[in-house]
C-alpha positions, -999 to +999 in steps of 0.1 A: +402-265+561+396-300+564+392-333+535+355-327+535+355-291+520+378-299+495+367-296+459+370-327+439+395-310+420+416-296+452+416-339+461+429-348+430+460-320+433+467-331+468+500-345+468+502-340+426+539-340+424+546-368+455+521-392+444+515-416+414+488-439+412+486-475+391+462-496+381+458-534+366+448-530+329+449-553+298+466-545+270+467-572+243+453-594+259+478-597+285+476-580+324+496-548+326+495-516+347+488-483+341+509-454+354+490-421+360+496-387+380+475-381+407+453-358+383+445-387+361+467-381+336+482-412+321+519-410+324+529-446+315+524-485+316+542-513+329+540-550+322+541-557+363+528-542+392+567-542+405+584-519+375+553-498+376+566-490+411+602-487+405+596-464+374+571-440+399+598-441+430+625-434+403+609-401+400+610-392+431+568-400+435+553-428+458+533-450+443+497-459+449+475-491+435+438-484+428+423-513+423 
């Protein structure tokens, strides 16, 4: 099997449980990121892009920015 006849669904579940993904967001009115499971799911925020990645690695997950 290769990437290319993977399912957009199958991609997103790749690496599920090893793999968090954040993002820059604002919330009131001040730059934060998002923290969300490599399904989509949000699983939690951060007020910098450097505890967003210490709470992901302290779960045993590497962590991914999307920009």
């Amino acid at each position: 099997m290769t990437l290319r006849s993977l399912s957009n669904l199958d991609f997103a579940r790749l690496g599920a449980d090893a793999v968090a993904y954040l993002r820059p967001v604002v919330m009131n009115g001040a730059l934060a990121f998002s923290i969300h499971a490599a399904d989509g799911t949000p699983i939690g925020a951060a007020p910098n892009a450097d505890l967003a990645a210490a709470a992901i690695r302290q779960h045993d997950m590497e962590p991914m920015l999307v920009h």
